[in-house]
C-alpha positions as CSV (number, residue, x, y, z in Angstrom):
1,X,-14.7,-69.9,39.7
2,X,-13.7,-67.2,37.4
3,X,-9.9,-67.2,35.8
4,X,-9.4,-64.0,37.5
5,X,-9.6,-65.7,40.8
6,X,-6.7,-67.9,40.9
7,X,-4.8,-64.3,40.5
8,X,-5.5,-64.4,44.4
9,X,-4.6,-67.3,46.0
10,X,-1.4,-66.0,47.5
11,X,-2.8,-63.9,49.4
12,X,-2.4,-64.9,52.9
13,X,-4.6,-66.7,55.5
14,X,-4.0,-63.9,57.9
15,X,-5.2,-61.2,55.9
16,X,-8.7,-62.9,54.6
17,X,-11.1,-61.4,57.7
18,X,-10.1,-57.9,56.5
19,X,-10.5,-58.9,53.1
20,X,-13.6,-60.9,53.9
21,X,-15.0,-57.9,55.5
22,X,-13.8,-55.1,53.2
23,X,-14.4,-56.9,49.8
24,X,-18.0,-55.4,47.8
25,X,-20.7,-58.2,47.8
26,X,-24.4,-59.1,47.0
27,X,-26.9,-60.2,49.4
28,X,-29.2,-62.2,48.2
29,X,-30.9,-64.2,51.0
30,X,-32.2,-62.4,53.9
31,X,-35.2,-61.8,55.6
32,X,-35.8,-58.3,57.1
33,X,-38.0,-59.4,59.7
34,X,-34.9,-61.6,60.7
35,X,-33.1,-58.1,61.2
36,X,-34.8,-57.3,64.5
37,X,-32.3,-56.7,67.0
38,X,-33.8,-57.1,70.5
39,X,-33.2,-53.4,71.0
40,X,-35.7,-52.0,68.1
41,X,-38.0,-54.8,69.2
42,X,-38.0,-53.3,72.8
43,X,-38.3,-49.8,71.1
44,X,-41.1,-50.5,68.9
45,X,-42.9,-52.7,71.7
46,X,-42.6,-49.7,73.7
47,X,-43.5,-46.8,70.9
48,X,-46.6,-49.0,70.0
49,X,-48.0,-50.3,73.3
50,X,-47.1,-53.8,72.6
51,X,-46.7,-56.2,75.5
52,X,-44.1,-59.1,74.7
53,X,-43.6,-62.0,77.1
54,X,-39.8,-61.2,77.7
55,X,-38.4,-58.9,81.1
56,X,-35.8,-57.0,79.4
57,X,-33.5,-56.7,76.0
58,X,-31.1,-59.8,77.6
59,X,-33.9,-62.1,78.4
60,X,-34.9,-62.0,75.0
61,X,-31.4,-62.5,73.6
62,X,-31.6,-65.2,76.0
63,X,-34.4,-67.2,74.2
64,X,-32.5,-67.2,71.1
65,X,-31.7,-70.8,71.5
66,X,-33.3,-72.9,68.5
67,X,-32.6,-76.5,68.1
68,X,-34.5,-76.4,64.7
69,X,-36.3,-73.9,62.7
70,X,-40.0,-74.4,63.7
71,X,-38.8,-73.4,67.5
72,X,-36.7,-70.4,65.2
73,X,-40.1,-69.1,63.7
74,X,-41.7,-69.3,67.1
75,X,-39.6,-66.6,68.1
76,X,-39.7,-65.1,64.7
77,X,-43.3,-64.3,64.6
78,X,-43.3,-62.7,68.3
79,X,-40.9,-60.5,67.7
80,X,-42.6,-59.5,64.4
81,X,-45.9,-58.7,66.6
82,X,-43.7,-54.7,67.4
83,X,-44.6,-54.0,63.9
84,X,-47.5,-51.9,63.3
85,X,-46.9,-49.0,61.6
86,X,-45.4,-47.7,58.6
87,X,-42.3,-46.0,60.3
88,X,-41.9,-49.0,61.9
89,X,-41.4,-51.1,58.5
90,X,-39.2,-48.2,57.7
91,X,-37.0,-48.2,60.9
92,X,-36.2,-52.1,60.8
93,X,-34.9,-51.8,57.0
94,X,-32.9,-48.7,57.0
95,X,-31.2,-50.5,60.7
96,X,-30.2,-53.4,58.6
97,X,-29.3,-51.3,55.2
98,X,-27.3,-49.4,57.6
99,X,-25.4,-52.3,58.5
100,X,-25.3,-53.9,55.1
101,X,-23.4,-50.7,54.3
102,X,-21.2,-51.3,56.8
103,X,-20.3,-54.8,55.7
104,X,-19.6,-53.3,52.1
105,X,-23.0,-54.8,50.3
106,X,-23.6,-52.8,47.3
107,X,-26.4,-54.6,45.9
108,X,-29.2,-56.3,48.6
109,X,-32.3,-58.4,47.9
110,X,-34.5,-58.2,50.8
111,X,-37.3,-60.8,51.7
112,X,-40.4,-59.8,53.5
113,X,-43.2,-62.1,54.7
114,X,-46.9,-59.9,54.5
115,X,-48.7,-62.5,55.8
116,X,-47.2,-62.4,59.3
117,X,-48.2,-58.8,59.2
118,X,-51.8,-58.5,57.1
119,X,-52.8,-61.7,59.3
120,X,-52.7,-59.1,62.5
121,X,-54.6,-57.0,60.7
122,X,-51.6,-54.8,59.0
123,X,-52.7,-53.6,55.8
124,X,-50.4,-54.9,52.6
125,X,-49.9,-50.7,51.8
126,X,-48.5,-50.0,55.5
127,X,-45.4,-52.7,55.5
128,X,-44.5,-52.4,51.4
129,X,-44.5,-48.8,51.3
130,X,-42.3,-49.0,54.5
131,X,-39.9,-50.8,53.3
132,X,-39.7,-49.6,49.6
133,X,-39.3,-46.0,51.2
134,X,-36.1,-47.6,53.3
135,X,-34.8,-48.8,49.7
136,X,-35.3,-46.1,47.6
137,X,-33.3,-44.1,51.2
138,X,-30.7,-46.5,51.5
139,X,-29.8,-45.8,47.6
140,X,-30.1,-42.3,47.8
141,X,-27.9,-42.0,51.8
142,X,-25.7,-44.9,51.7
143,X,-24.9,-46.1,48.3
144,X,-26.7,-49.4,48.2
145,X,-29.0,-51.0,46.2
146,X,-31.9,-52.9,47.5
147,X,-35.1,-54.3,46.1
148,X,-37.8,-56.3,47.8
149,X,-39.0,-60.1,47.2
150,X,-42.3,-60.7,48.5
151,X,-42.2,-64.4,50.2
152,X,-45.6,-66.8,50.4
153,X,-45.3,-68.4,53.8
154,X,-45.5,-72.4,53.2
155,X,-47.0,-73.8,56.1
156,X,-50.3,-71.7,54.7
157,X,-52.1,-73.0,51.8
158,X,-51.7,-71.8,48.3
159,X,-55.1,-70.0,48.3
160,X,-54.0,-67.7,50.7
161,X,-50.9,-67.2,48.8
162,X,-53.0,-65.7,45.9
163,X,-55.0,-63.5,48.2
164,X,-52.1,-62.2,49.1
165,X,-50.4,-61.5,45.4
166,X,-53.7,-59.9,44.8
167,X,-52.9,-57.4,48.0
168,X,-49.9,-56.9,46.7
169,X,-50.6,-56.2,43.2
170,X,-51.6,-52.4,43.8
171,X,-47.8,-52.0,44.8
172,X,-46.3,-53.9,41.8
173,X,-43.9,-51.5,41.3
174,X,-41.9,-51.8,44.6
175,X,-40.8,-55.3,44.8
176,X,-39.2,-57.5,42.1
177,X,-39.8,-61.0,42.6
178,X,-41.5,-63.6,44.7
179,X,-40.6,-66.4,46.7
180,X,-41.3,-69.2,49.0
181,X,-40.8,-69.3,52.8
182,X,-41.4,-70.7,56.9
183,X,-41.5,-74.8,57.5
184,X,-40.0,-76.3,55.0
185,X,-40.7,-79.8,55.6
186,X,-44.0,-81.3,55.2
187,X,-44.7,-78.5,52.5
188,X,-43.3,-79.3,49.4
189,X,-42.5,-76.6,46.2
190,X,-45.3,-78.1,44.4
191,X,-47.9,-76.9,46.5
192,X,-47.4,-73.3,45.5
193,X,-46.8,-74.6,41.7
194,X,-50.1,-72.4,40.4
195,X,-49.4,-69.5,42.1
196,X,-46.1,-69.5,41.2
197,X,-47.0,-69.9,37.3
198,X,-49.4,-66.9,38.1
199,X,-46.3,-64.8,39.2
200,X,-44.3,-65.9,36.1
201,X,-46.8,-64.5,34.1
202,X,-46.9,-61.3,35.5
203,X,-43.1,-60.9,34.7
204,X,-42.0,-61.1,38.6
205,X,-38.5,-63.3,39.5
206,X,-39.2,-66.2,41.2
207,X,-37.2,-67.8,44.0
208,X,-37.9,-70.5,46.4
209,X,-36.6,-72.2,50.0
210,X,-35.6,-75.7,49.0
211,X,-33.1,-78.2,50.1
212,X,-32.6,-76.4,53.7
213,X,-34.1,-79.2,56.1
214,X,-36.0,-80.8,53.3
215,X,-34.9,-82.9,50.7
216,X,-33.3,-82.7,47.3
217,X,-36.3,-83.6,45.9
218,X,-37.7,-80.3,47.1
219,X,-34.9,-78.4,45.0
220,X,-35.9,-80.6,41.8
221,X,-39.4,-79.9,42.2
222,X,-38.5,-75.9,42.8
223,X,-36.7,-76.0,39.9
224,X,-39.4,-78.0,37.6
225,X,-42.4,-77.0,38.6
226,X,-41.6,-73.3,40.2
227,X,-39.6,-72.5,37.5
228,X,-37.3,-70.7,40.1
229,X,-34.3,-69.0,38.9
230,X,-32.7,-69.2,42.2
231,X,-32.8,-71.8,45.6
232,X,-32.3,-70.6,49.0
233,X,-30.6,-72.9,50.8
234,X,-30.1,-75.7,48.7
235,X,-27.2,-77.4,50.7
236,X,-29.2,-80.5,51.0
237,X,-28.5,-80.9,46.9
238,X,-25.0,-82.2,47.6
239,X,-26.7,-85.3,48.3
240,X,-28.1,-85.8,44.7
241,X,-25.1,-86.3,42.1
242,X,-27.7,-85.5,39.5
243,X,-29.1,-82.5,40.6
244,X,-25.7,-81.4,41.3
245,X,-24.5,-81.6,37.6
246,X,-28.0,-80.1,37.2
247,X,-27.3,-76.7,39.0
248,X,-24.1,-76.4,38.2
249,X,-25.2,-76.9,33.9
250,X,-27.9,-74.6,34.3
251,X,-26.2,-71.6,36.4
252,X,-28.5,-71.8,39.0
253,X,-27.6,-69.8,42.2
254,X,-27.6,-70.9,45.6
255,X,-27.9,-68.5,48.2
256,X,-26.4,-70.6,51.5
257,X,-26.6,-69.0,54.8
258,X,-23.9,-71.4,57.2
259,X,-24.6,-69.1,60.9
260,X,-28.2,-70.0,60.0
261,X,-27.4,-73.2,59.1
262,X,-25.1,-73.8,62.5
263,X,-27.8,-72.2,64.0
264,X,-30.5,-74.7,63.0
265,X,-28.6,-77.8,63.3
266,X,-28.1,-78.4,59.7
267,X,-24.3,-79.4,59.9
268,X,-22.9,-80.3,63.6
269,X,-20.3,-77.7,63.1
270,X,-19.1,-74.9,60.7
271,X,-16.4,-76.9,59.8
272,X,-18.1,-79.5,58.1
273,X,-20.5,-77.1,56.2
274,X,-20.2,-78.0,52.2
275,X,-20.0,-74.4,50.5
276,X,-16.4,-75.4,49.6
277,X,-17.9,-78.6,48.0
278,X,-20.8,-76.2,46.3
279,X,-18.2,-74.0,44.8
280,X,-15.6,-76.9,43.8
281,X,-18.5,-78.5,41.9
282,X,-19.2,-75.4,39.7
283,X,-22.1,-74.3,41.5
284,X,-22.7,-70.7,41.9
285,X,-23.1,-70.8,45.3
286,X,-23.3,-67.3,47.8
287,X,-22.6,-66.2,51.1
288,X,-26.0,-64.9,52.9
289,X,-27.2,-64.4,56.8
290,X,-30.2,-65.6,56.1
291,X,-32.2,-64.1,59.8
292,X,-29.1,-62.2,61.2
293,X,-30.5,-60.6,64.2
294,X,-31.4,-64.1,65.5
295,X,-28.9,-66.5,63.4
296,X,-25.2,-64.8,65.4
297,X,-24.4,-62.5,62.5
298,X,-24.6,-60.1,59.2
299,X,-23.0,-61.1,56.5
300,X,-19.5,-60.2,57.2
301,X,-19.7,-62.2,59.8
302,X,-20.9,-65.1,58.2
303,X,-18.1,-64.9,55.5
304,X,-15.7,-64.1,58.4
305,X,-16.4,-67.3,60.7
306,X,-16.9,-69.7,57.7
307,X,-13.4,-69.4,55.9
308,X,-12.1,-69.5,59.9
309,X,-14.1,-73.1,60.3
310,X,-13.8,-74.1,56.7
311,X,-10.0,-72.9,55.5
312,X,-11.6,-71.5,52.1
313,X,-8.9,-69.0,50.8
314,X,-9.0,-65.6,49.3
315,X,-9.6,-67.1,45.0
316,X,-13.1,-68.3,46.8
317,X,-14.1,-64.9,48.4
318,X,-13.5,-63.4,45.5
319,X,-15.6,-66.7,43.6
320,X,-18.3,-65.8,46.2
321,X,-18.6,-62.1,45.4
322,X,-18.3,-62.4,42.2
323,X,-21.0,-64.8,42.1
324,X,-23.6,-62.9,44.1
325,X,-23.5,-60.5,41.5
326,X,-24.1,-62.8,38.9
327,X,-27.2,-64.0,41.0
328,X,-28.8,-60.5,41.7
329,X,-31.5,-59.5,39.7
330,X,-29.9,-56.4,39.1
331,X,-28.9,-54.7,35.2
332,X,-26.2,-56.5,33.4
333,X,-24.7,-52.7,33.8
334,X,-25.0,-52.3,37.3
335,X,-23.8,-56.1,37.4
336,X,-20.6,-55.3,35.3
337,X,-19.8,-52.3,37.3
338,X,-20.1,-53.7,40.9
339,X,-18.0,-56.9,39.3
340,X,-15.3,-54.1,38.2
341,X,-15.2,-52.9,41.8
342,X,-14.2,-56.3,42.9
343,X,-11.7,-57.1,41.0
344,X,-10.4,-53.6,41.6
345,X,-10.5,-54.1,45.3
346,X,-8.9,-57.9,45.4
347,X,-6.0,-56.2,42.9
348,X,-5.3,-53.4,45.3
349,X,-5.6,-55.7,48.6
């Protein structure tokens, strides 16, 4: 936590949702297929000719009831099945820049999965250039930054990972990073460690899933043999004493989603959810909504409902914030300035 943070701690417990909500923030750990709100997924089924096995808007809301994340991704990839067409990449990221707007995110680093797409027969060109026209938009109409992180899906084996960096090479330009996604158990870090050191040598950042549902040992091996310089998740680590002293020595970000993890059964209830203990143990730990459209929230919300469950006051909002811009990927400039803006904001509260 930053010395500037203890400046806050009077402010009251009544006043932290509109702080919560008005504050400027990162988000570092979401996946814009996740973004698909039943309504765009009836609109695009409709504007492409797609049939999808659900009667109506509510009956699809209705089966958003996971009891782990394989029966999430289930869903996940049917609902992806809408997207076709460029405008249709297009559509889905401005809706959920649109809203990150809304929810004050100044600075957004958006996951996308190709492989759910290219394996329908999608080309690689028609989904990036998509969504790299929403960022370069949302920049221009709403004031936010937003860059792309192309994300190998696990459960698939690492040479299909490298046919698809080789699709996606053409497009270099328009996404930043790469990282590692889908069923997490069963498919460690390591089995993506050459592809990964492929990406590192091309000069891309490199994130990972690790510590979500699987073990600690997942986030040691994303950290030794990925090389990541962030973990998504990574709320398992609080089990490892080691690996906690480890994260918190080397400045290593977590980006923790708790609706998703309520969600998927990874804490009973949002009370006992450890991003308090994250943050208490030096960790630079984030606030993220992970699949939003499917997970019960953006990321106000998930900042909103967590401090409710969890009694975290104002000097760790402003530790959150402050810390998702430490974690972007952005310019130290663009950094500095957003970081500026905070403080700003939590002085004049």
């Amino acid at each position: 936590m930053t010395s500037h943070a203890q400046n806050f701690s009077a402010i009251p417990a009544d006043r932290l949702p509109a702080l919560l909500r008005g504050m400027p923030k990162a988000e570092l750990h979401m996946h814009i297929e996740g973004s698909l709100e039943p309504e765009l997924i009836f609109a695009l089924a409709q504007r492409n000719g797609v049939a999808i096995p659900y009667a109506s808007v509510e009956d699809l809301r209705r089966a958003y009831a996971f009891t782990n994340l394989q029966s999430f991704l289930d869903i996940y990839y049917a609902g992806a099945s809408v997207l076709l067409k460029e405008q249709d990449f297009y559509d889905m990221a401005l809706a959920y820049l649109q809203r990150a707007a809304a929810d004050n995110v100044l600075r957004t680093e958006m996951f996308f999965d190709p492989q759910t797409h290219t394996a329908r027969g999608v080309a690689m060109e028609t989904v990036v250039n998509g969504l790299h026209r929403a960022c370069v938009d949302a920049q221009a109409q709403l004031g936010v930054s937003a860059a792309l992180i192309l994300c190998f899906l696990r459960h698939l084996s690492e040479e299909e990972a490298f046919e698809t960096l080789e699709q996606a090479l053409p497009h270099r330009d328009k996404f930043i990073g790469v990282g590692l996604d889908s069923s997490e158990v069963g498919h460690p870090p390591e089995k993506f460690a050459r592809v990964f050191a492929r990406c590192r040598e091309l000069g891309f950042h490199l994130v990972a899933h690790a510590g979500e549902e699987g073990p600690p040992a997942y986030v040691w091996t994303a950290l030794d043999l990925l090389k990541v310089e962030r973990v998504d998740h990574g709320v398992q680590s609080s089990k490892d004493a080691a690996l906690m002293r480890r994260l918190a020595a080397d400045r290593i970000p977590l980006t923790v989603c708790p609706l998703s993890n309520l969600k998927l059964c990874v804490f009973p209830d949002l009370a006992q959810h450890n991003i308090g203990a994250l943050l208490d143990a030096g960790l630079v730990a984030t606030v993220n909504s992970d699949d939003p459209a499917y997970f019960g929230g953006y990321v106000n919300e998930n900042f909103v409902q967590t401090f409710a469950a969890t009694g975290l006051t104002a000097a760790q909002a402003y530790a959150l914030a402050q810390n998702s811009f430490t974690a972007s990927f952005a310019d130290a400039a663009a950094k500095r300035a957003w970081q500026d803006r905070l403080q700003g904001f939590f002085e004049g509260f």
